[in-house]
C-alpha positions as CSV (number, residue, x, y, z in Angstrom):
1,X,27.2,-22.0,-12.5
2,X,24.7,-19.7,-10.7
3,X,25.5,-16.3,-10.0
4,X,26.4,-16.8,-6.5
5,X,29.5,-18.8,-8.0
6,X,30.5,-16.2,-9.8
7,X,29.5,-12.9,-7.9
8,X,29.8,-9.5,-10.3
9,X,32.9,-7.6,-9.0
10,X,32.1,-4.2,-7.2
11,X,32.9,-1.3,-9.1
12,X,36.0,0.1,-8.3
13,X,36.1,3.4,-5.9
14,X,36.9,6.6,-8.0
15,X,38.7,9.7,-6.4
16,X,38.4,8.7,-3.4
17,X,34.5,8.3,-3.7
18,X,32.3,5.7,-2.3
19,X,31.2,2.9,-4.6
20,X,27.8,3.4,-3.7
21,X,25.8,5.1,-6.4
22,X,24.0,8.5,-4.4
23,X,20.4,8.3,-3.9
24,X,19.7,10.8,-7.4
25,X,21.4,8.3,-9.5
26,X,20.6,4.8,-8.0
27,X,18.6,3.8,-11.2
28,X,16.2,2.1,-9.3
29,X,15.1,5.1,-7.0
30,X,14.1,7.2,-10.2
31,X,11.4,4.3,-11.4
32,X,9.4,4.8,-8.2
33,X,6.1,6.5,-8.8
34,X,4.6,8.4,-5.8
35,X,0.7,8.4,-5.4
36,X,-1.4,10.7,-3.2
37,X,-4.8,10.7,-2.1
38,X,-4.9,14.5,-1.5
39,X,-5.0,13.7,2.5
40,X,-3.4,16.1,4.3
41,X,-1.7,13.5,6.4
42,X,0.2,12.7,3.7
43,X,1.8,16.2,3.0
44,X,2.0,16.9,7.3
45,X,3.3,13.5,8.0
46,X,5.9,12.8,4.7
47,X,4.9,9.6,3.0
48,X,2.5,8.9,0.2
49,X,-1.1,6.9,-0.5
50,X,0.9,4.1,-2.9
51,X,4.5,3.8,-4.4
52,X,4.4,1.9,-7.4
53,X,7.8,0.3,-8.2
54,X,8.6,-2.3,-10.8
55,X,5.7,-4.2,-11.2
56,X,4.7,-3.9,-7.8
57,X,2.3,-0.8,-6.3
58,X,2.8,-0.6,-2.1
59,X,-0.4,0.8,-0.9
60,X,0.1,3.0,2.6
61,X,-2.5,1.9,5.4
62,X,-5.8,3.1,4.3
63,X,-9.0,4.2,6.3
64,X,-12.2,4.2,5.2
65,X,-12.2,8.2,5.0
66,X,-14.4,9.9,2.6
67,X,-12.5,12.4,0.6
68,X,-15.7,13.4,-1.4
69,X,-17.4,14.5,1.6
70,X,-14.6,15.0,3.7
71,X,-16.3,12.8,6.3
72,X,-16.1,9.2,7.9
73,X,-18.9,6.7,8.3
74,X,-20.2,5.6,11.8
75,X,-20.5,1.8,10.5
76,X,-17.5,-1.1,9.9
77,X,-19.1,-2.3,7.1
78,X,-19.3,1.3,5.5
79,X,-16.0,2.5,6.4
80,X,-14.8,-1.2,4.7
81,X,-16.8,-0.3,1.4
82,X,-14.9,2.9,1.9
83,X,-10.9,2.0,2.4
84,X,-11.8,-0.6,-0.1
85,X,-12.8,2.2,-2.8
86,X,-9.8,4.5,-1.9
87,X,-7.6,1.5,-2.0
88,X,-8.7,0.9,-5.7
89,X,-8.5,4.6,-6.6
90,X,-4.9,4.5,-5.8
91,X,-4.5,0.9,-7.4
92,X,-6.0,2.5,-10.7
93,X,-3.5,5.6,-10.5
94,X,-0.6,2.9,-10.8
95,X,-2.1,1.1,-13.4
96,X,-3.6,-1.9,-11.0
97,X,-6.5,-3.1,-9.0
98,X,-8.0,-5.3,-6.7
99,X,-8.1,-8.2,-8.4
100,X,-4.2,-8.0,-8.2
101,X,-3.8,-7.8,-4.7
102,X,-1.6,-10.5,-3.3
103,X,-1.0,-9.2,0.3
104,X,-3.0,-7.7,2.9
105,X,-3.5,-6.4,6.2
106,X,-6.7,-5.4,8.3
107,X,-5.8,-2.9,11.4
108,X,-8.9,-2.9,13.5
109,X,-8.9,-1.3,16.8
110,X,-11.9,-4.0,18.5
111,X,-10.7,-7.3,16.7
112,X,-13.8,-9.0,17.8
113,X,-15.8,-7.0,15.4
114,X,-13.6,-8.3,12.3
115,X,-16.4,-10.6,11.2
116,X,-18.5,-7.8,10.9
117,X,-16.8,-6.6,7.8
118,X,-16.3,-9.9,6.2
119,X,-18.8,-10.1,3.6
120,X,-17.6,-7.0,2.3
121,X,-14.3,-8.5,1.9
122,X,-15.2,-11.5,0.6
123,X,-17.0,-9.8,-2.3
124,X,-13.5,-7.8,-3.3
125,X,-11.1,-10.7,-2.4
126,X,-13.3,-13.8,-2.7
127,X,-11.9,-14.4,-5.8
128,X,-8.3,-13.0,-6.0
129,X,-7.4,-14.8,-2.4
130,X,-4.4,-12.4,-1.4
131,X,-2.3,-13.7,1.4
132,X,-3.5,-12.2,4.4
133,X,-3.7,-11.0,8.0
134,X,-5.6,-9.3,10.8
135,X,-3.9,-7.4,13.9
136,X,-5.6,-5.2,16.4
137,X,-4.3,-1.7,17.3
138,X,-5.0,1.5,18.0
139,X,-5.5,3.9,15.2
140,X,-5.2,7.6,15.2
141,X,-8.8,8.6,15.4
142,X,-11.0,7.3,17.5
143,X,-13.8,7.4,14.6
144,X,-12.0,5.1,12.6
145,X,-12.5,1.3,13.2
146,X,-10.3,-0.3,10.3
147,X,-7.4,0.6,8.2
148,X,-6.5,-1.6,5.0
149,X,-2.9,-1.9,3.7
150,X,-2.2,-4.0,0.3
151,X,0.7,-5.1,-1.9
152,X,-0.4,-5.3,-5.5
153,X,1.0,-6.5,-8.7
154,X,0.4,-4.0,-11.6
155,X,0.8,-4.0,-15.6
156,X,3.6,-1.9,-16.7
157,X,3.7,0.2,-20.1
């Protein structure tokens, strides 16, 4: 008998209360572990670098932004190398990397130039193969030519 034969009963309302556990207490809500790059996007606009959950670390759309020198590259391939490195300092913060990567997207204003920045990629991902895809869109500066979003699996404690 699987589970969906026999589905758990929901708890029973108290007081007059919802069922529903509230969003403190939801046991699942306090294992999420919220990574920032120090970007003050991230503070103005309310969400965070990575959220590792589980076993798996969610990694926010990443340009290739240098926090070091507070500047951005003029080259694709550069600002590649770039997301690429904050990527995997945000992987390392949730105990992960890029070899386990199983999902991700390229953003790319000019999709035509996504061939460019290939060779990079294939030196991070050659090996690891994550599922993946390639849209083109708009991205908030005009200076910025890709953003890189991943979904990781990560070793827990």
């Amino acid at each position: 008998m699987t589970s969906m034969d026999n589905p758990p009963e929901a708890p029973a309302e108290a007081a007059g209360e919802p069922a529903h556990p509230d969003r403190d207490a939801c046991p699942r809500r306090k294992t999420r572990t919220l990574i920032s790059s120090g970007s003050a996007f991230e503070q103005h606009i309310g969400y965070s670098r990575a959220v590792a959950v589980g076993e798996w670390v969610f990694v926010s759309g990443t340009t290739g932004f240098d926090y070091g020198t507070m500047s951005i590259p003029d080259s694709l391939v550069e600002q590649t190398e770039q997301c690429l490195k904050n990527i995997e300092f945000a992987l390392r913060q949730a105990n992960s990397s890029l070899q386990d990567v199983v999902r991700v997207t390229y953003v790319l204003p000019n999709g035509a130039e996504f061939d460019r920045c290939w060779p990079v990629l294939r030196k991070h991902f050659g090996e690891v193969r994550p599922a993946a895809m390639m849209i083109s869109a708009g991205l908030a500066d005009p200076r910025m030519k890709i953003e890189i979003e991943v979904t990781a699996l990560r070793s827990l404690p």
